[in-house]
C-alpha positions in Angstrom: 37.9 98.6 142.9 41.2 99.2 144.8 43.3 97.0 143.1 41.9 98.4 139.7 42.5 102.3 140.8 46.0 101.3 141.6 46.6 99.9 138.1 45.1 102.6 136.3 47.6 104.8 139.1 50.0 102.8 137.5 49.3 103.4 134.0 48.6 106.8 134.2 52.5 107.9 136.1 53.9 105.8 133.0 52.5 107.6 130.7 53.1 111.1 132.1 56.7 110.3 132.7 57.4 108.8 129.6 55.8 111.9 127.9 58.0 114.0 129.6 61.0 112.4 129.4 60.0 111.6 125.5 58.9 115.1 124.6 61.9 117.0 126.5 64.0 114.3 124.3 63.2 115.3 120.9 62.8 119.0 122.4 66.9 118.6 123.2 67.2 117.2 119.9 65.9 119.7 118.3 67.9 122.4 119.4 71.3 120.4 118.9 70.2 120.4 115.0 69.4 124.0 115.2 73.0 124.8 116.7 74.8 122.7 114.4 72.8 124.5 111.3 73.8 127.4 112.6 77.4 127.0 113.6 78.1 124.0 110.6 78.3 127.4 108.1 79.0 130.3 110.3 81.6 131.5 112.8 81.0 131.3 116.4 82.4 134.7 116.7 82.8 137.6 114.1 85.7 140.1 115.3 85.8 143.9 113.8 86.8 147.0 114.6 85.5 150.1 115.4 85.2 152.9 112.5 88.1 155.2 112.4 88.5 158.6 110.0 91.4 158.0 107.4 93.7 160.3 105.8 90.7 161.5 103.4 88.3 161.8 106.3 86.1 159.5 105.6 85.1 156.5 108.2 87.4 153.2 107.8 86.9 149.9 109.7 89.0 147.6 107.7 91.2 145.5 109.2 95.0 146.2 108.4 96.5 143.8 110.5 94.4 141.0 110.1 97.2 138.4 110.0 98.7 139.8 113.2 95.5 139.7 115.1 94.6 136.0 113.7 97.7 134.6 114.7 96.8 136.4 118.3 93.5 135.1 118.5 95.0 131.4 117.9 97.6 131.1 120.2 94.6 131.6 123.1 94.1 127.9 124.1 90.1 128.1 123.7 90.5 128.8 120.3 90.4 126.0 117.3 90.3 128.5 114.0 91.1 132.2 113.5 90.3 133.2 109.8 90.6 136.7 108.0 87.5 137.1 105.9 86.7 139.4 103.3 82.8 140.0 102.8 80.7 141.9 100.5 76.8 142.1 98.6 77.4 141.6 94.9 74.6 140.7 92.4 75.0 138.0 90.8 74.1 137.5 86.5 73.8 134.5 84.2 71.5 133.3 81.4 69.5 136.8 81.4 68.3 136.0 85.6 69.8 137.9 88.4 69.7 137.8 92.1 71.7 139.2 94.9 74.0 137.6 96.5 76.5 137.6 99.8 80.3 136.8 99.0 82.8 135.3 102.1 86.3 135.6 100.5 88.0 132.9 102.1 91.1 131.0 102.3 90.4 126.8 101.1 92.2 126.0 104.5 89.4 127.9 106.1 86.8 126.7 104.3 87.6 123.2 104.7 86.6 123.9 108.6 83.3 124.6 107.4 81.4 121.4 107.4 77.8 122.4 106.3 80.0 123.9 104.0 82.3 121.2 102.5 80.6 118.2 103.4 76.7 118.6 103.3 74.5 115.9 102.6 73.8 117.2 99.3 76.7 119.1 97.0 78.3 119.0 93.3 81.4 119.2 92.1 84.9 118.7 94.8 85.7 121.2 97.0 89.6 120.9 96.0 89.1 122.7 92.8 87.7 125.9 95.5 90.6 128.2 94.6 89.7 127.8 90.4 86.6 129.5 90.5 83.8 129.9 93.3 81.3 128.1 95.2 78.0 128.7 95.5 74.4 127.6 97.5 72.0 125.5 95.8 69.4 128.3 95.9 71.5 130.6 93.9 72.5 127.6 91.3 68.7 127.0 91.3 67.7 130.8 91.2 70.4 131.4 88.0 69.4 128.0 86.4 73.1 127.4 86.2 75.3 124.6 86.7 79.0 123.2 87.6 81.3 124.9 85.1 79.3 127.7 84.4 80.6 130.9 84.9 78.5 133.4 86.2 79.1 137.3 86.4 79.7 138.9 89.9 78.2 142.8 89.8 79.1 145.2 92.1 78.1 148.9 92.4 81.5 150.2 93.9 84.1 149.3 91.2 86.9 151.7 89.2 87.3 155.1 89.9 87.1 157.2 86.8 87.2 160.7 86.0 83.8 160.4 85.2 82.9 158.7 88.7 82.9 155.0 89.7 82.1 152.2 87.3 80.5 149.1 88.0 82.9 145.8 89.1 81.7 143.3 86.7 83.8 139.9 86.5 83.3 136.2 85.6 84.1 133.2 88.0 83.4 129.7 86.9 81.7 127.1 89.6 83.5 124.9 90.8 81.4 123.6 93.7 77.6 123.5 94.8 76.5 123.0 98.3 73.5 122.7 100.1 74.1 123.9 104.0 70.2 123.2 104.9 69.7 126.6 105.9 67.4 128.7 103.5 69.5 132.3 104.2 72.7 130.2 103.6 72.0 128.3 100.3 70.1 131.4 98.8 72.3 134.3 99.1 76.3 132.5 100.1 79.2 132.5 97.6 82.7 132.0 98.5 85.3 132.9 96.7 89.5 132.7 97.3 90.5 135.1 99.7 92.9 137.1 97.5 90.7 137.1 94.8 87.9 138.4 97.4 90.3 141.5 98.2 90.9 142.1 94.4 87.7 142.1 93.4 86.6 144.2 96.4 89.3 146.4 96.8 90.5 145.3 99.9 94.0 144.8 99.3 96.0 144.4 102.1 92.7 144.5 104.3 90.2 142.2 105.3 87.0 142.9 106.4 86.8 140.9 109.8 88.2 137.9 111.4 86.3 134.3 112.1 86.7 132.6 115.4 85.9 129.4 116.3 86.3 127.9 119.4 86.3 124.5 121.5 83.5 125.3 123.7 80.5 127.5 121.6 78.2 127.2 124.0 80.3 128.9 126.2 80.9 131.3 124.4 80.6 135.1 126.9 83.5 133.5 129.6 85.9 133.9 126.5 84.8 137.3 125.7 87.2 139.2 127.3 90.6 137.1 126.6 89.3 137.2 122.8 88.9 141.2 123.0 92.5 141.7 125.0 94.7 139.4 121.9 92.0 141.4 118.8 93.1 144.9 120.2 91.4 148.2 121.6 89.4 148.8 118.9 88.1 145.2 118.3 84.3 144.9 118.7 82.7 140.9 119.1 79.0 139.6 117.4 78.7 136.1 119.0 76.8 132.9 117.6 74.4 133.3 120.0 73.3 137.3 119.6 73.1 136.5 115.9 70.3 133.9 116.8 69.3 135.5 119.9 65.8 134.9 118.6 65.4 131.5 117.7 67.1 130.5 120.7 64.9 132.6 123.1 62.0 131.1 121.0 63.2 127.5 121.8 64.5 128.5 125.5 60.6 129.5 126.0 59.2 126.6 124.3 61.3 124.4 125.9 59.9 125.7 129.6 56.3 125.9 128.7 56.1 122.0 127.6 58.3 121.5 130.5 55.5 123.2 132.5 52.5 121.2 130.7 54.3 117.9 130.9 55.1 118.6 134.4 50.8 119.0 134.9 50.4 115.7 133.5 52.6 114.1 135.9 51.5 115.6 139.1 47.4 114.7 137.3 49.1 111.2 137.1 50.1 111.2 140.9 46.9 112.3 141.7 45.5 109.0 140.5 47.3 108.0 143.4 46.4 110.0 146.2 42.6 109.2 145.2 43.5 105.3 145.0 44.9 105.8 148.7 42.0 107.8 149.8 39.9 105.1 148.5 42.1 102.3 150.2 41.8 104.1 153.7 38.3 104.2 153.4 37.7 100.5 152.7 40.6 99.6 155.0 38.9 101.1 157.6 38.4 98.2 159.9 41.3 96.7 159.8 43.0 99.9 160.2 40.7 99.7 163.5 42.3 96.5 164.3 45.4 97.1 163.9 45.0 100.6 166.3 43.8 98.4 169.0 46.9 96.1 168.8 48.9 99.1 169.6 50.4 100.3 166.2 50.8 104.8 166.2 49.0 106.5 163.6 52.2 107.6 162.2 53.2 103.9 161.4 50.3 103.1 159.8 50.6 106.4 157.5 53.5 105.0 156.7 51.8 102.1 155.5 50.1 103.6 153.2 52.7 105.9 151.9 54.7 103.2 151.2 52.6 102.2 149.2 51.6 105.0 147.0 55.3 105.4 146.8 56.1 102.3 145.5 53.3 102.8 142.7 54.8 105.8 141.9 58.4 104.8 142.1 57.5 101.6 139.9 55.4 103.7 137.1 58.4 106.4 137.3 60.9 103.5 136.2 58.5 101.5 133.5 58.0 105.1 132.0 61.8 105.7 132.1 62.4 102.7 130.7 
């Protein structure tokens, strides 16, 4: 009976372990796709500035100066990309369907950093011929039923001031390039479009909206806060990868301890197997334990006996499960 509790002791810290180990695995896994959805199509920090009143007193936060303050933000060593971006919410028109869209005016060489961007798994049409038209997500290719070389209509409600009050912006870019990022938000509602031809269309001459950093470490991201606020300037303001999906990484962070906390209840109901086997061993050891009293040997050696082995059980189901 011993000799079959100890396999089943056996068995049983195997399993646990190799539970754990297997289900914090995929758990890790997980999150290292999530991160690299997220940061394969966005920045890993978004710099803008504080509103300020202009000469006709209304509220201003473009960025003047946005060439100046990239070429700041990229001399810092911790700091791979620094891109001016021009962004806006346009709705986009073809074939009689319409949906809303999000436009990033962007330069190509910026783009090209983006790699859910401009080399997913799934796309149409070469990302070279970017600055001849736009690019757009699959969702909005599929939501317009259009196609590469079709040229879709770009809407937007704050266009040419008139005497008789602002016109709509309405303009044609052909597609050039279709991508499919893998994130629903991205390859429903993102278009890109040339940088210049961003400000032109948006008004934004001269100006850019805010700048894209990335860096060489995005996972440590808040010790660069404050060298990346000093080289944007006192009115610069910083949204983070990680405040931006605060909550699906909260979500995980909390996942990821609970099964840590369930897995962990299988392992110690594992090594309890143990500590029963023992308890079972003592009892039909119990004249020889006798025996070996009598020839002199402490109670603490012959503890250690028996720790040993239910030790060694453990230690040999910890490795078979590792392995």
């Amino acid at each position: 009976g011993v000799s079959v509790m100890t396999w089943i002791s056996l068995i049983g810290i195997t399993l646990a372990v190799f539970a754990l180990i297997a289900t914090l695995a995929v758990r890790s896994g997980f999150r290292s796709e999530l991160v690299d959805t997220i940061l394969g199509a966005n920045a890993h920090i978004t710099v803008y500035q504080l509103p300020i009143a202009n000469e006709a007193g209304k509220l201003d936060r473009k960025i003047y100066d946005y060439q100046d303050m990239a070429d700041r933000l990229r001399a810092l060593p911790s700091v791979s990309r620094a891109a001016p971006l021009v962004k806006g919410q346009v709705m986009a028109s073809f074939g009689g369907k319409n949906t809303g869209v999000q436009v990033f005016g962007l330069s190509q060489e910026d783009l090209n950093t983006l790699p859910r961007i401009v080399a997913p798994e799934n796309f149409q049409g070469r990302i070279e011929d970017f600055d001849r038209g736009i690019a757009i997500g699959s969702g909005v290719a599929q939501l317009l039923n259009a196609r590469l070389g079709d040229s879709i209509k770009l809407i937007s409600p704050d266009g040419v001031k008139t005497a008789f009050g602002t016109s709509p912006r309405v303009k044609s870019y052909p597609i050039t390039y279709i991508f499919t990022a893998g994130r629903y938000d991205i390859d429903k509602t993102r278009l890109y479009m040339p940088f210049s031809e961003a400000q032109a269309y948006f008004n934004m001459e001269a100006a850019a909206d805010e700048i894209e950093v990335m860096v060489t470490n995005p996972e440590q991201i808040e010790g660069l806060t404050p060298d990346l606020l000093h080289a944007a300037g006192p009115r610069a303001q910083l949204w983070s990868w990680k405040e931006a999906s605060g909550n699906f990484l909260r979500a995980l962070q909390i996942e990821d301890n609970v099964m840590f906390i369930i897995m962990s209840i299988l392992v110690l109901i594992a090594a309890m197997n143990i500590i029963s086997g023992l308890v079972m061993l003592v009892k039909n050891k119990g004249r020889d334990i006798g025996i070996l009293r009598t020839m002199g040997l402490s109670e603490g050696a012959i503890m250690r006996i028996f720790f040993i082995c239910g030790a060694g059980t453990g230690l040999i189901g910890t490795v078979f499960g590792v392995v």
